[in-house]
C-alpha positions in Angstrom: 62.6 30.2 148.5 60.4 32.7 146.4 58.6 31.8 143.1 60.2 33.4 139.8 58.2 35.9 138.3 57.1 34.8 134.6 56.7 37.1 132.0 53.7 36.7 129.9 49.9 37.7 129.5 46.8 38.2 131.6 43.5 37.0 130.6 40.3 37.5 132.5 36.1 36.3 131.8 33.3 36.4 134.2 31.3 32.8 133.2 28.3 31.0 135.0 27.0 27.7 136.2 23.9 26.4 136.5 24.1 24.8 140.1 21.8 21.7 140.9 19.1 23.4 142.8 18.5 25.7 139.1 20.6 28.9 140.3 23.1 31.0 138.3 26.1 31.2 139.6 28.8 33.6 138.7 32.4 33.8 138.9 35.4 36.1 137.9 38.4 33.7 136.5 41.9 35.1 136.0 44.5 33.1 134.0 48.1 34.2 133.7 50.0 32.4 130.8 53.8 32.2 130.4 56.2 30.2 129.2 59.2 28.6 131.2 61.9 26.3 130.4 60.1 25.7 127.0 56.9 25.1 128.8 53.2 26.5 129.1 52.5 27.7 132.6 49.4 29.0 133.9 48.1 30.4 136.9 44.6 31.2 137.6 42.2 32.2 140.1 38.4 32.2 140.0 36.5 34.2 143.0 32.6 33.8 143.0 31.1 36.9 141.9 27.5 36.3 142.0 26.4 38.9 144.3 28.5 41.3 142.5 26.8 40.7 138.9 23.2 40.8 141.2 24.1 44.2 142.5 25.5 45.3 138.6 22.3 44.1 137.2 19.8 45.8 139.7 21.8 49.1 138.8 21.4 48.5 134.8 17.6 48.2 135.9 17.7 51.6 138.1 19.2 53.2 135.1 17.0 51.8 132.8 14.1 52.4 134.7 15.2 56.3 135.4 15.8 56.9 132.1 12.4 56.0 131.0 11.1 57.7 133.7 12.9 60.8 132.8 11.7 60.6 128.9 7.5 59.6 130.2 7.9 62.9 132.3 9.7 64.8 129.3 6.2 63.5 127.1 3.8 64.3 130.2 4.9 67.5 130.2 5.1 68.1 126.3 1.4 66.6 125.9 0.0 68.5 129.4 1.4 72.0 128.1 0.3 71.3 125.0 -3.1 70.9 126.0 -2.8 73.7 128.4 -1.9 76.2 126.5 -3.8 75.8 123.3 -7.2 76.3 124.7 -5.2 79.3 126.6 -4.1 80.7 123.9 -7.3 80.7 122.5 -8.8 82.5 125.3 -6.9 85.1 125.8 -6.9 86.2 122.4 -10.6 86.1 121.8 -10.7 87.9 125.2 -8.0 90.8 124.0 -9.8 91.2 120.7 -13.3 91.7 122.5 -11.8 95.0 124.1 -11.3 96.6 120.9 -14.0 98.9 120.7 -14.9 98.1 117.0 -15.6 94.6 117.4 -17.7 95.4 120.4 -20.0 97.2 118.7 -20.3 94.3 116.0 -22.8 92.1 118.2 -22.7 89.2 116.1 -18.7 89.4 116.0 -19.1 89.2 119.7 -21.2 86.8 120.1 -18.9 84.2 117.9 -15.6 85.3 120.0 -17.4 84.9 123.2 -18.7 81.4 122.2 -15.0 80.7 121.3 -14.1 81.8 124.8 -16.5 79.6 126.7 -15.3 76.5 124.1 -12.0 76.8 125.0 -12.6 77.0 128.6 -14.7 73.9 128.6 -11.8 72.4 126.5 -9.5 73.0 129.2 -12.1 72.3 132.1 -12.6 68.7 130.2 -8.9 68.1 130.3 -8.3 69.2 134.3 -11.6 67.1 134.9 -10.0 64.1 133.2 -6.3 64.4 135.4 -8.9 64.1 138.6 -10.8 61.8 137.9 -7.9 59.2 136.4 -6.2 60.4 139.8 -9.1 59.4 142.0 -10.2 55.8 140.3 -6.2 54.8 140.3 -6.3 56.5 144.2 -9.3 53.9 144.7 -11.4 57.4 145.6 -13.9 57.1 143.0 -17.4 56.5 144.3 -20.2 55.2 141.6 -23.7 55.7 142.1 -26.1 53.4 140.9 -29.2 54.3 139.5 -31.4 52.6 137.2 -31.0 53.8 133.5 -32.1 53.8 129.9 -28.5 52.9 128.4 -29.9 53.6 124.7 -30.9 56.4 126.0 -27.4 57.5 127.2 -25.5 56.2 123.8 -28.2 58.5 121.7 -27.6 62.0 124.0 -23.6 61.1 123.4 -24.1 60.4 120.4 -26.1 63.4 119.8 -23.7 65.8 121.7 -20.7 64.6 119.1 -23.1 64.6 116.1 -21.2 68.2 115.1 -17.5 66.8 115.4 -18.4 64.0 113.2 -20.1 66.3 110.9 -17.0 68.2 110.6 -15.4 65.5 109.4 -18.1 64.6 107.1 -18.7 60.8 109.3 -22.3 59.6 110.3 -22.5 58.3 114.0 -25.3 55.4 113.5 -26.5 53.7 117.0 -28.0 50.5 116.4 -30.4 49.6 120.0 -31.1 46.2 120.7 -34.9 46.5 121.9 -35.0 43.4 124.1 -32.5 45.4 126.6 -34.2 46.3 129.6 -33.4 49.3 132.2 -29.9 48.5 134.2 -28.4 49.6 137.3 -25.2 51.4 137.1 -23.8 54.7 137.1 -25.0 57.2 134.7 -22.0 59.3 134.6 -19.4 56.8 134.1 -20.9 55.6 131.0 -21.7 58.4 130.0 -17.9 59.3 130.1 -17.1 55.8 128.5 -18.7 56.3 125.6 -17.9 60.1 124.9 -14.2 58.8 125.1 -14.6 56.1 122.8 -16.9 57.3 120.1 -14.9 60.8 120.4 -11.6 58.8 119.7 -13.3 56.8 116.7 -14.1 60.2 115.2 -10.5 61.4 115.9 -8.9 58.7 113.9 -11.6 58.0 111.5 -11.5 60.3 107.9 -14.0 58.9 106.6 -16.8 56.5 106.5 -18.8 55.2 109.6 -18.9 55.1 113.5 -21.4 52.2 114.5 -22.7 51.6 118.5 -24.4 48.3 118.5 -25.9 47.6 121.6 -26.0 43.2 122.1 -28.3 42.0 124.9 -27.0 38.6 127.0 -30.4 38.2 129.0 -29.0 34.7 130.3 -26.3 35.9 131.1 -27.1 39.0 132.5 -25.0 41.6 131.2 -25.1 43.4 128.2 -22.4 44.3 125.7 -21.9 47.8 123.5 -19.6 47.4 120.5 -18.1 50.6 119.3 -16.5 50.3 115.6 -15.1 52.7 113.3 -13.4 52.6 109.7 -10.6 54.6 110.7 -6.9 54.3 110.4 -6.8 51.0 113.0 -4.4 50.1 115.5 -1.1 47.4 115.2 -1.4 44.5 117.2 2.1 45.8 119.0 0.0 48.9 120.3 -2.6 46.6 122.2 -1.0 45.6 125.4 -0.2 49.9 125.9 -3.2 52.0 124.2 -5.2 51.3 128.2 -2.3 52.9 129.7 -2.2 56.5 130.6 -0.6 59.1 127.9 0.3 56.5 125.5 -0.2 57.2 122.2 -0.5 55.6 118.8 -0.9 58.3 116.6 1.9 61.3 117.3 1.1 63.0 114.0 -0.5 66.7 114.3 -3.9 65.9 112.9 -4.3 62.7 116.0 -2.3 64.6 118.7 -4.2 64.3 121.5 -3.8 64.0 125.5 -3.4 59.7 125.8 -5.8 59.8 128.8 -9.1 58.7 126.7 -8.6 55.1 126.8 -7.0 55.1 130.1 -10.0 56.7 131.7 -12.2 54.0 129.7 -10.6 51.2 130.6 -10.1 52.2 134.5 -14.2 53.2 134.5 -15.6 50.1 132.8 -13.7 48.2 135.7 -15.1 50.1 138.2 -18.2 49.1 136.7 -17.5 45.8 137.4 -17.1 45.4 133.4 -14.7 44.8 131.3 -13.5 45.8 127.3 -11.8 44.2 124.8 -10.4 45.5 121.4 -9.8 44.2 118.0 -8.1 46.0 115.2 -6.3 46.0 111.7 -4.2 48.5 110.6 -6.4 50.9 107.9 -9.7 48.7 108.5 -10.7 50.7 111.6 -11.0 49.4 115.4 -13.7 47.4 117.4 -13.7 48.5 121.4 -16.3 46.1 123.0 -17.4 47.0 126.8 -19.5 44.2 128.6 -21.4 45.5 131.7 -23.2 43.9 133.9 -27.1 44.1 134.2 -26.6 45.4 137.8 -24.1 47.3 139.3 -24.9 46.8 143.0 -25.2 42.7 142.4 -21.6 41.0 143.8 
């Protein structure tokens, strides 16, 4: 004898239980309800979907993940060609006037074009130079070679060497040395890269006022820290855990653009000095990067 069919409505949820050993459990629960003879009937059916809702959720992630893939390539590639093609741009027009035959004549006209030219180049040199080396510390291919140094003596030819960018921008670079720091064995060329970053960032987003290295000597401790300040336009706490990482920027405005590797390239170097930096900031009151190095590089 078969069942009457009953007219009425279908209702379906997907709802989850905590089971006794803490894990979610899932299931699908259909409910069909009609009325008969002046009644309430229903008839249900729940099926255990767990796996299912796994699989769904692992797919939202793959999306998710794919599309901020797609839009980190999409700024890669707006920030690399950016940075490409500027100093290019430059370069070939400073090369294309220097064949007019007038301006050749003009020796000193020359000689400002062609000092253009080789800017530029090293602009883009810098930047290719940058892409390798992030490549080869995050490739573990970096090698360091220790040597001992004069670090104020390394802070002052930076310093020196960016004296006409802060100029520019009307700023005063002032390195304050700490005279009971002795010689220290590290790498020459990484800190010297560390600090060109940082003190050329602090100059990027500082308009006015001061950029301040103070050098603070932990003798018991053995290491030595160098504390890079600025009265620029700061950074929001939000921005902390993601200025380290590579082409992140906090500043997208026109006057800041810039290639989002700086920081990376700082923070991956000081490590591979067996260092390590810390920042502090407030939004227009300027930023604080403090890098701690050890006395000796080749010490475990």
């Amino acid at each position: 004898m078969g069942v009457d069919p009953l007219e009425g409505e279908d209702q379906s949820i997907d709802h989850r239980f905590i089971a006794a050993d803490g894990r979610t459990v899932w299931f699908h629960t259909g409910v069909h309800a009609a009325e008969r003879r002046n009644k309430k009937v229903y008839r249900g059916l729940s099926v255990e979907i767990t796996y299912l809702k796994e699989i769904q959720e692992k797919l939202t992630q793959k999306t998710a993940e794919a599309e901020e893939a797609n839009r980190f390539k999409s700024q890669i590639l707006s920030i690399v060609s950016h940075e490409i093609r500027t100093p290019l741009n430059a370069i070939l027009g400073y090369s294309g006037l220097l064949k007019n035959p007038v301006i050749g004549e003009d020796k000193a006209k020359q000689k400002e074009m062609v000092d253009r030219i080789y800017r530029n180049a090293q602009i883009l040199l810098d930047f290719i130079n940058t892409i390798l080396d992030l490549n080869k510390i995050e490739a573990g291919k970096m090698a360091v070679q220790v040597e001992e140094i004069s670090l104020s003596e390394i802070l002052k030819e930076v310093g020196g060497n960016l004296k006409s960018a802060a100029d520019e921008k009307g700023l005063r670079i002032e390195i304050v040395d700490d005279p009971t720091l002795p010689s220290i064995r590290s790498d020459p060329g990484r800190i010297w890269q560390i600090f060109t970053n940082l003190i050329s960032n602090a100059i990027k987003f500082t308009d006015q006022g001061i950029i301040t290295i103070r050098v603070v000597n932990y003798y018991y401790e053995k290491r030595v820290s160098i504390v890079c300040s600025d009265t620029g336009i700061g950074i929001s706490e939000k921005d902390f855990a993601n200025i380290f990482e590579p082409f992140f920027q906090v500043d997208l405005s026109a006057s800041h653009l810039g290639t989002g590797l700086g920081l990376s390239i700082v923070k991956k170097s000081v490590e591979l000095l067996k260092g390590k930096i810390e920042v502090s900031s407030l939004i227009g009151s300027g930023s604080t990067f403090e890098v701690s190095l050890p006395y000796d590089l080749s010490e475990k």
